[in-house]
C-alpha positions as CSV (number, residue, x, y, z in Angstrom):
1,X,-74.7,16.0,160.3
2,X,-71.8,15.4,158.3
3,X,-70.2,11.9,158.6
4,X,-73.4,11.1,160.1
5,X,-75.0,7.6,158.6
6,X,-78.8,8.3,157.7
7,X,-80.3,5.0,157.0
8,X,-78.1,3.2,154.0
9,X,-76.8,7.2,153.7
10,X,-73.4,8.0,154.6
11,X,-73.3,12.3,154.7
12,X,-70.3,13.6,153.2
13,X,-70.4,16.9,152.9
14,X,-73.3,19.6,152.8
15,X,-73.8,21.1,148.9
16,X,-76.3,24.4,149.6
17,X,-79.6,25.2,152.1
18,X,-82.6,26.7,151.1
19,X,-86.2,28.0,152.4
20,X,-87.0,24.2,153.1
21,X,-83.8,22.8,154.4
22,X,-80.6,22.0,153.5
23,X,-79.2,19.5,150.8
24,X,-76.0,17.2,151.2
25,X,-74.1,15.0,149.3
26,X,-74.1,11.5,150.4
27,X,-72.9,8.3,149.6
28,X,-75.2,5.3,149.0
29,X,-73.6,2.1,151.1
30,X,-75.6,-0.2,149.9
31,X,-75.1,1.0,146.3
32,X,-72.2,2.7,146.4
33,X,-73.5,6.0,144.1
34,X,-73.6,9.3,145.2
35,X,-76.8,10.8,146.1
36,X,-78.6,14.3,147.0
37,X,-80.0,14.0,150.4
38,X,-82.6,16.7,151.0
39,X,-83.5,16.8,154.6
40,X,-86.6,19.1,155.3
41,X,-86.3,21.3,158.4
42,X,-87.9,20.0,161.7
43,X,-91.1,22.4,161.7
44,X,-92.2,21.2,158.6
45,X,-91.7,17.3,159.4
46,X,-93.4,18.1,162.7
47,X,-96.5,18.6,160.9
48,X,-98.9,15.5,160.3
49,X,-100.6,16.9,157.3
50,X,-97.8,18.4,155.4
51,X,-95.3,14.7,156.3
52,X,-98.5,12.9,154.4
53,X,-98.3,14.9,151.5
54,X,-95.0,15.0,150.9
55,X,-94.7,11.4,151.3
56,X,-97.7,10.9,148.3
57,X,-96.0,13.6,146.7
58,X,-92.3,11.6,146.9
59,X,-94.3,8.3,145.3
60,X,-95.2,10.2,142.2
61,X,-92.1,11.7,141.8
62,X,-90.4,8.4,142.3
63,X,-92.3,7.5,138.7
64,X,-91.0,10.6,137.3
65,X,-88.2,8.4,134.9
66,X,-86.9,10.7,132.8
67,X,-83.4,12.2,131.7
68,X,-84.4,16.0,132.2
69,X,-85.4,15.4,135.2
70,X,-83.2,14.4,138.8
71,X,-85.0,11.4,139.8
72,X,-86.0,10.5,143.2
73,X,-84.7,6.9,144.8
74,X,-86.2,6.8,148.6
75,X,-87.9,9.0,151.3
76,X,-87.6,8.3,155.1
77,X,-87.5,9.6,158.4
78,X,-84.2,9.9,160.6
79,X,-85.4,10.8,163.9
80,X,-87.6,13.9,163.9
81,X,-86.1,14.8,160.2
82,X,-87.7,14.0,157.0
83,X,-85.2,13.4,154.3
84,X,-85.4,12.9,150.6
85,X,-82.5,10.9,148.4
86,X,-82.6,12.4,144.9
87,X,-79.8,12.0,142.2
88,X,-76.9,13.9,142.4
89,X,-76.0,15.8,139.4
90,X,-72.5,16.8,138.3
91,X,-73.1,20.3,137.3
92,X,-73.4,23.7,137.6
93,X,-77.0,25.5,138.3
94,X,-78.3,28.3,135.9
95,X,-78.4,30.6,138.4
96,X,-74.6,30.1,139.3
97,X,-73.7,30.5,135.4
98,X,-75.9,33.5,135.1
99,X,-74.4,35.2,137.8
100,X,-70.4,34.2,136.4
101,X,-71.6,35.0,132.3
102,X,-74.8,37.4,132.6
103,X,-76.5,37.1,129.2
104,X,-76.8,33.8,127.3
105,X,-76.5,33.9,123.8
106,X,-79.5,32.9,122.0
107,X,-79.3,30.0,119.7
108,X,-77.6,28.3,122.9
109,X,-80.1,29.2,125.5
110,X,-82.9,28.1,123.5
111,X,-81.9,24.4,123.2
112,X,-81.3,24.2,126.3
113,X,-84.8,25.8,128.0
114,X,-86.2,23.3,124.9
115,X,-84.6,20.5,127.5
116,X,-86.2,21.8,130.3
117,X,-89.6,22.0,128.5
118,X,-89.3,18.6,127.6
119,X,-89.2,17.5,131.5
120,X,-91.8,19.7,132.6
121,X,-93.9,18.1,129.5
122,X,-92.9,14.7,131.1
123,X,-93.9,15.6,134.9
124,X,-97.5,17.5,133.7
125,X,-98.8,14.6,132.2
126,X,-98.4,12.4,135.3
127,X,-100.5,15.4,136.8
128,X,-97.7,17.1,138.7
129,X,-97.0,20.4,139.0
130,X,-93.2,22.0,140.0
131,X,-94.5,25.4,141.0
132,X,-90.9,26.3,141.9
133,X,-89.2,26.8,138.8
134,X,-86.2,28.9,138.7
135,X,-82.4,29.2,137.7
136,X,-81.7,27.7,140.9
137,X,-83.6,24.5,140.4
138,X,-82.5,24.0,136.7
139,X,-78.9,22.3,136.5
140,X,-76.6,21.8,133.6
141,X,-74.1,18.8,133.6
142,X,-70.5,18.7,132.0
143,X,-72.1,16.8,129.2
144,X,-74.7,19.8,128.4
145,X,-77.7,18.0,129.9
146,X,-80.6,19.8,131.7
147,X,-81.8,18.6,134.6
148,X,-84.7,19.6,136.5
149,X,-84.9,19.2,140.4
150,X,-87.0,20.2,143.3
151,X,-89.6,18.7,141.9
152,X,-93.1,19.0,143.7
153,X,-91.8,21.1,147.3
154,X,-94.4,23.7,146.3
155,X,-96.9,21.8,145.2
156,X,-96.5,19.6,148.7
157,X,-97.1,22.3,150.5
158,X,-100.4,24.0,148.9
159,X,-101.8,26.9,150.4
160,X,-99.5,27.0,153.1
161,X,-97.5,30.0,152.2
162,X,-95.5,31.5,154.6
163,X,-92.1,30.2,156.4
164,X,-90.5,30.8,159.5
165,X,-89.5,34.5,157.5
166,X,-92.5,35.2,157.1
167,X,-92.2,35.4,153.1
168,X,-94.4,33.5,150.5
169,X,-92.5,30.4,149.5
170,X,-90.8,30.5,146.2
171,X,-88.7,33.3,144.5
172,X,-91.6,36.1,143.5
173,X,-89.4,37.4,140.6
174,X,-90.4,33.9,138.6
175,X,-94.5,33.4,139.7
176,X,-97.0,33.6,137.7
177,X,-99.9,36.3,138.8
178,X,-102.7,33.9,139.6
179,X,-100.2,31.8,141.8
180,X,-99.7,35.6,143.6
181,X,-103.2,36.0,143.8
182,X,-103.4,32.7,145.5
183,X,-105.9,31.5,142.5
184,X,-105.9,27.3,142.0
185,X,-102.7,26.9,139.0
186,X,-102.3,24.1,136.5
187,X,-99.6,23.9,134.0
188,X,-99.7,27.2,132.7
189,X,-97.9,28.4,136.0
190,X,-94.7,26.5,134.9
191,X,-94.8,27.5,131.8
192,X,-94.8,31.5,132.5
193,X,-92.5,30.7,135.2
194,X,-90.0,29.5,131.9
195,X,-90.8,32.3,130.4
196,X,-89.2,34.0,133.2
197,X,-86.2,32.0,133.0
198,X,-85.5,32.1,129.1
199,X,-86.1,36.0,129.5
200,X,-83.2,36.1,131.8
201,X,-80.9,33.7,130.2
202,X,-81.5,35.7,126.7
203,X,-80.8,39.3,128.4
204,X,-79.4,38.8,131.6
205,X,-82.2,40.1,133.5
206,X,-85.4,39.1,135.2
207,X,-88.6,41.1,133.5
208,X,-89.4,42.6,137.1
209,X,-86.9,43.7,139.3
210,X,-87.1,45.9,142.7
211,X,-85.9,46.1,146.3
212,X,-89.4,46.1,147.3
213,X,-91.1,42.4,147.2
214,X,-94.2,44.4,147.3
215,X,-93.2,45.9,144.1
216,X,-92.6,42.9,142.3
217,X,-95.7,41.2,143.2
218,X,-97.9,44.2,141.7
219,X,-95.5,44.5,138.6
220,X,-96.3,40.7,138.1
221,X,-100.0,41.6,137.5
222,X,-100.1,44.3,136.4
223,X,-97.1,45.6,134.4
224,X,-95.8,44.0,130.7
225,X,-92.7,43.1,130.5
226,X,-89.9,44.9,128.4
227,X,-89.2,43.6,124.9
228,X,-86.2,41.5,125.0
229,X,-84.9,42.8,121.5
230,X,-84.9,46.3,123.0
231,X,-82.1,45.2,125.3
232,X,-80.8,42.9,123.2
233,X,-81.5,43.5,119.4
234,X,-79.7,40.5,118.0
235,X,-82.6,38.3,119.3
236,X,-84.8,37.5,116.3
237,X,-88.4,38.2,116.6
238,X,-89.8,34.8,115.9
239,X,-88.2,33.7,119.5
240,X,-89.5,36.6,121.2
241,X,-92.7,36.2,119.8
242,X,-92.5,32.9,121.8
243,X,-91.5,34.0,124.9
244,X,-94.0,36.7,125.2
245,X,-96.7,34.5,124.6
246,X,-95.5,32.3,127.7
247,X,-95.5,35.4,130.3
248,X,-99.0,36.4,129.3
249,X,-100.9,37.9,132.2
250,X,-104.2,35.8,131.4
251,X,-103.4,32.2,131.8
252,X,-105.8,31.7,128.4
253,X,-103.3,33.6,126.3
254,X,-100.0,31.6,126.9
255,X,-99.1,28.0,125.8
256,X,-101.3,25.4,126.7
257,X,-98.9,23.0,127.1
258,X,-94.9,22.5,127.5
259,X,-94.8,21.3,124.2
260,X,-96.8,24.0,122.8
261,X,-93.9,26.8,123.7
262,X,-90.8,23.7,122.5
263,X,-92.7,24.3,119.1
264,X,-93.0,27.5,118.9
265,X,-89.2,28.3,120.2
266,X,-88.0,25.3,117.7
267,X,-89.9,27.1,114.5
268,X,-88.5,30.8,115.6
269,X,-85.2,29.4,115.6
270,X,-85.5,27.6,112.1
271,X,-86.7,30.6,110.7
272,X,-84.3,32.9,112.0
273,X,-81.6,30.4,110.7
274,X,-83.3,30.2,107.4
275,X,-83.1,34.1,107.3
276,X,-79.4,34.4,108.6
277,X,-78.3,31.6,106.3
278,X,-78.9,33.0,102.8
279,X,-76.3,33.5,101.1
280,X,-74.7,36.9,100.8
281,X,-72.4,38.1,97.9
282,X,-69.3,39.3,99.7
283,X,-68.2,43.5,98.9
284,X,-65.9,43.2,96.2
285,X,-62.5,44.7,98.0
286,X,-60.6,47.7,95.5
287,X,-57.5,45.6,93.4
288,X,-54.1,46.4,94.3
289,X,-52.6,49.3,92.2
290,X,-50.8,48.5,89.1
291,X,-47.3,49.5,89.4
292,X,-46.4,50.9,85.5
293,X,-44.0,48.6,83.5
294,X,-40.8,49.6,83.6
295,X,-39.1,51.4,80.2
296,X,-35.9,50.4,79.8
297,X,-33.7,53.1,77.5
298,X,-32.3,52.1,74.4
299,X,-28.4,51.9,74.3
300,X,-26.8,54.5,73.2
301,X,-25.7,54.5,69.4
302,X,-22.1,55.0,68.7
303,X,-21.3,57.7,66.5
304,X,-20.0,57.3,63.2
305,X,-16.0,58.1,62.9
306,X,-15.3,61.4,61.9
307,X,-13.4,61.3,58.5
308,X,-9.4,61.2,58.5
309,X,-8.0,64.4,56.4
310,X,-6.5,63.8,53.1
311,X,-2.9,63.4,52.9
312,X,-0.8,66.9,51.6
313,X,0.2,66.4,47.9
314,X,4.4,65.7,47.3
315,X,6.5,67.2,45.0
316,X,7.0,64.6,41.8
317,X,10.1,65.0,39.3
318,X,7.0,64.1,36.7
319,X,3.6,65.4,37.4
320,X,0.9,63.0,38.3
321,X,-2.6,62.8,38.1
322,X,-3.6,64.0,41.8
323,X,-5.1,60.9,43.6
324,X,-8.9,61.1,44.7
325,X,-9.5,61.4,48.2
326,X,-10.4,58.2,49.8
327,X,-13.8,57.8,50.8
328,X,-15.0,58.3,54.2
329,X,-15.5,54.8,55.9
330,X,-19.0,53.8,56.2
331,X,-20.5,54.2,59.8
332,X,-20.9,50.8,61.7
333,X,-24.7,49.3,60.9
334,X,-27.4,48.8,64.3
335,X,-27.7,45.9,65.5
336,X,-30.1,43.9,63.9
337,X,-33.8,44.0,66.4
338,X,-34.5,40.4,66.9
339,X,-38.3,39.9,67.2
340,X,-39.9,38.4,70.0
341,X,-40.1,34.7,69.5
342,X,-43.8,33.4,70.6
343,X,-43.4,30.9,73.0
344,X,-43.7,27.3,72.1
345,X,-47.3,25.6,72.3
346,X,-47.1,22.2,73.2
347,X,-48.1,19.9,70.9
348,X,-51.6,18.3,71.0
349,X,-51.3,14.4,71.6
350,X,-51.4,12.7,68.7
351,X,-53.7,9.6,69.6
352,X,-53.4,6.7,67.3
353,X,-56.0,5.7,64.9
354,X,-58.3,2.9,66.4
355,X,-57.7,-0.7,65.7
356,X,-60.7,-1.8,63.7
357,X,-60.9,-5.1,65.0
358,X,-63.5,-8.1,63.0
359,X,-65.4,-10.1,65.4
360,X,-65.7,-13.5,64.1
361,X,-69.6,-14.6,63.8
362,X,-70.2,-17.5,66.0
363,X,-73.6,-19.2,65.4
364,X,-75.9,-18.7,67.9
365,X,-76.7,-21.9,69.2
366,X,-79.4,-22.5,72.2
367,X,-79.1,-23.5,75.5
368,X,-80.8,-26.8,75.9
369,X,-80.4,-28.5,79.1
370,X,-79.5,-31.8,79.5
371,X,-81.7,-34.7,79.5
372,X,-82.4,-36.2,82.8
373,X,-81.2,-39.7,83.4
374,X,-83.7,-42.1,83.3
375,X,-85.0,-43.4,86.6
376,X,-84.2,-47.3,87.5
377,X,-87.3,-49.2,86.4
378,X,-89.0,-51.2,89.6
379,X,-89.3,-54.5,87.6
380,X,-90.9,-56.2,91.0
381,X,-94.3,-55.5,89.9
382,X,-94.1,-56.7,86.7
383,X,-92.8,-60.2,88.1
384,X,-95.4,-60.1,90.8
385,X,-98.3,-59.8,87.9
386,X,-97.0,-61.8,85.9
387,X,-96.1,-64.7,88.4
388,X,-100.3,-64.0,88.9
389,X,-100.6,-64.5,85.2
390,X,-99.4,-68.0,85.1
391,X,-100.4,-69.4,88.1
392,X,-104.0,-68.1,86.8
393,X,-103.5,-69.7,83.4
394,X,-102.5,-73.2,85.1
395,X,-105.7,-73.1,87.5
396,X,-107.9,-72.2,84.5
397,X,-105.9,-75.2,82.0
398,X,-105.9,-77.5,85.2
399,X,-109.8,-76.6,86.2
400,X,-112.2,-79.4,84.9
401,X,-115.2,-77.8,82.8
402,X,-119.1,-77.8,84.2
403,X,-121.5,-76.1,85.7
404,X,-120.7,-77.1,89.6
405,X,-123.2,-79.6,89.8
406,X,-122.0,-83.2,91.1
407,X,-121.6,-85.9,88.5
408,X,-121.8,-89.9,88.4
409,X,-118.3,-91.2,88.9
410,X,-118.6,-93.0,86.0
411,X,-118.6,-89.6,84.1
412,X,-115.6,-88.8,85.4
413,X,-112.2,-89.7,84.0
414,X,-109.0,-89.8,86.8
415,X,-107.5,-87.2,86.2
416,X,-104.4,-89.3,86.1
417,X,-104.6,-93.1,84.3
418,X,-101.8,-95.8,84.7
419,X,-100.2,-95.9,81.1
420,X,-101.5,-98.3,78.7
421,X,-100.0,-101.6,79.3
422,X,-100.1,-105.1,76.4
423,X,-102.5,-107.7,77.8
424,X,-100.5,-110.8,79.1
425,X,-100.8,-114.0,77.6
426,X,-103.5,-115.7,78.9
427,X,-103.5,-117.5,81.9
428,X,-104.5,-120.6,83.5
429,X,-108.0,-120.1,85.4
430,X,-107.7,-119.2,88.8
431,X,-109.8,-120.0,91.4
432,X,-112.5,-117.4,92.0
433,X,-112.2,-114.7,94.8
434,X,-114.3,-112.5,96.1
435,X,-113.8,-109.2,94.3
436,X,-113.9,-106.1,96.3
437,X,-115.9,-103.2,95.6
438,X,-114.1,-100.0,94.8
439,X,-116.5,-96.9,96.0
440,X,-116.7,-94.3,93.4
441,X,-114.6,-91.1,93.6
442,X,-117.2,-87.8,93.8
443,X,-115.9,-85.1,92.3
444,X,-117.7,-81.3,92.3
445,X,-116.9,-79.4,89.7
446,X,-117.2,-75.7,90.7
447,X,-119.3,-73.1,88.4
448,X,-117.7,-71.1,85.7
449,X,-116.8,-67.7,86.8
450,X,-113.8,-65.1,88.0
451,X,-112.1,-67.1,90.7
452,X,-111.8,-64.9,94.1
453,X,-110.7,-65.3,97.5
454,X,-108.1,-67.9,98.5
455,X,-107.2,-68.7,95.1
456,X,-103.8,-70.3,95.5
457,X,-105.4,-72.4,98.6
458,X,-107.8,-74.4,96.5
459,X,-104.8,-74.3,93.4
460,X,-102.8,-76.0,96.2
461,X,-105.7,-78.7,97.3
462,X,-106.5,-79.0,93.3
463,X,-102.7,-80.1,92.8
464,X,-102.6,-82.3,96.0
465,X,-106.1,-84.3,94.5
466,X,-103.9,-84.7,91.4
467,X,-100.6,-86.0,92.0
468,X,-102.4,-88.1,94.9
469,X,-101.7,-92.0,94.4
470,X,-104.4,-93.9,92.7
471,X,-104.7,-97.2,94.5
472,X,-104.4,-100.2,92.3
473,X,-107.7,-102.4,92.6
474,X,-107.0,-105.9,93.8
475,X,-106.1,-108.8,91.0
């Protein structure tokens, strides 16, 4: 099948088989990524029923978005093959680095199983189940990330238990007893199937181990498993507390939940690091033996001259008073023993006396802020009512006193009257004419009162009735 196109999947190059088929690496062409292409073998994907549910069980998983967990991109059919296209992860399974390293020490493997809860916590609440877990199915990148896969193979196939080997399917060293019995599991199966797993990673062995499958199977139910610190007594008891709890027989006894066990583990390992990380005074190693100081001798002293014998008397022509013998010279004096000087002390600093310095007194004076300049007065207005003002004071001077009523024209005076003029001389009689009648000028004189409406329209006619010509009567 290798270099064989399957779909948009190009195989490269086959990475392991198992009880359900075979896994290659592939190459996405559309894409361009690499992929784990899981092709199921033909007698399962020849069966109706189990095709069905594996396809319902791929849509689930396809939801399954999470980074401790190998997601699942597309399912299809090949021919008479059934393949699945999962992520391909760069790593190493914990089976492989079990097998290379053996035991895992502790405050490494329990991080990482805290990983792998953290997935299966993802995938239970979604309602699915792995069934299958194991070393094999639990991979660790380069970068130190766990990733679950095989997600939901088990769980695809239900009840249906036996292969084309005749053997149950999944690894019997890592199911729980009720999944043995063939009793209906829920989550509680994973999680003592973990239990398993961190029970090998912490001492390098499964709890239940024999040539015999049947062996194991009745060891699963009925036996308890060794205590971890008795094989490896560096594991503190707060973590096997933990893990013992999770491979309880009764389903009732272990973790509810995924999360459950994280908490559990994360609380063991922060009080066992609480413990290891007091303080501890370190033993006090034996000084060094003194060598003894080193005596030098004092010099030797020189000793004193011995004294010169005294010269043998002469013969004198005239005795003489003998001569004393001359005194012995005085032995050389020690030298003086200087005293040791102490050494010299250095000399404290002299600081210099502070400058007492006088701080004038300045008047406090307040902080007033300045005055705001005065806005440019609007003088419009004022023009405007006072341009009102006089044209009212001219209509009310100019407005000819009464009560409305209309008057005789004799009453009323013109309100503008030719200048007085001298009489002529008199004249010669002239003949009579006929003198023409003048019709009297009405005049309505409006009632007192405030003036409203279109006041400057009858000011307007007022003044137009005034400076109007007065026709001249006829001579």
């Amino acid at each position: 099948m290798i270099g064989q196109v399957v779909g948009n999947f190009k195989v490269l190059s086959e990475v392991g088989e198992g009880g359900m088929g075979k896994v290659y690496r592939a190459l996405d062409m559309m894409l361009e990524r690499e992929v784990a292409l899981k092709v199921l073998r033909p007698e399962f994907a020849r069966v109706p029923d189990i095709v069905e549910r594996f396809r319902s069980e791929a849509v689930a998983l396809a939801k399954l978005l999470h980074p401790n967990i190998a997601g699942v991109y597309s399912f299809a059919r090949f021919g008479d093959d059934l393949f699945m296209a999962m992520e391909f992860v760069r790593g190493s399974t914990l089976e492989r680095i079990l097998a290379e390293s053996g035991a895992v020490d502790w405050q490494k493997a329990v991080p990482l199983l805290c990983q792998a809860l953290d997935g299966i916590e993802h995938a239970h609440r979604l309602g699915i189940i792995h069934r299958d877990i194991k070393p094999a199915n639990v991979m660790l990148t380069h970068d130190g990330v766990v990733k679950v896969t095989d997600f939901g193979i088990a769980r695809v196939l239900g009840r249906a238990r036996q292969t084309q080997e005749g053997r149950m399917i999944g690894t019997i060293e890592y199911m729980s007893p009720e999944r043995i019995r063939g009793l209906e599991v829920d989550a509680r199966s994973d999680i003592y199937s973990l239990g398993i797993v961190l029970y090998e990673m912490l001492t390098g062995t499964v709890p239940f181990a024999s040539d015999s499958e049947y062996e194991v199977m009745r060891a699963q139910i009925e036996d308890q498993p060794r205590a971890p610190r008795e094989l490896i007594p560096a594991i503190p008891e707060q973590v096997q507390r933990a893990l013992l709890t999770a491979v309880a027989k009764n389903p009732g006894e272990r973790f509810a939940s995924a999360i459950e066990m994280k908490n559990a583990l994360r609380a063991g390992i922060e009080e066992a690091t609480r413990i290891v990380a007091v303080p501890i005074a370190p033993a006090r190693e034996a000084p060094p033996p003194v060598p003894p100081p080193v005596v030098l001798a004092p010099a030797p002293k020189t000793p004193p001259p011995a004294p010169s014998p005294p010269p043998a008397p002469q013969a004198a022509p005239a005795p003489a008073a003998p001569q004393a013998p001359k005194a012995a010279p005085a032995p050389a004096p020690a030298p003086p023993r200087v005293a040791p000087q102490p050494l010299p002390v250095a000399a404290a600093p002299v600081r210099p006396a502070p400058v007492q310095t006088r701080v004038a007194e300045v008047p406090y004076v307040p902080y007033e802020p300045p005055a705001p300049e005065p806005e440019p007065r609007n003088w419009r207005p004022y023009m405007i009512a006072a341009a009102l003002v006089v044209v009212a004071l001219v209509a009310i001077l100019m407005w000819p006193d009464g009560s409305g009523s209309e008057v005789p024209p004799q009453a009323v005076t013109p309100a503008r009257s030719a200048p007085a003029v001298q009489a002529p001389p008199p004249r010669a009689p002239e003949p009579e004419t006929a003198a023409i009648p003048i019709p009297p000028r009405r005049t309505i004189i409006p009632k007192k009162g405030p003036v409203k409406g279109k006041v400057s329209s009858d000011l307007e006619r007022s003044i137009d009735e005034i400076l109007a010509p007065t026709p001249n009567p006829p001579k």
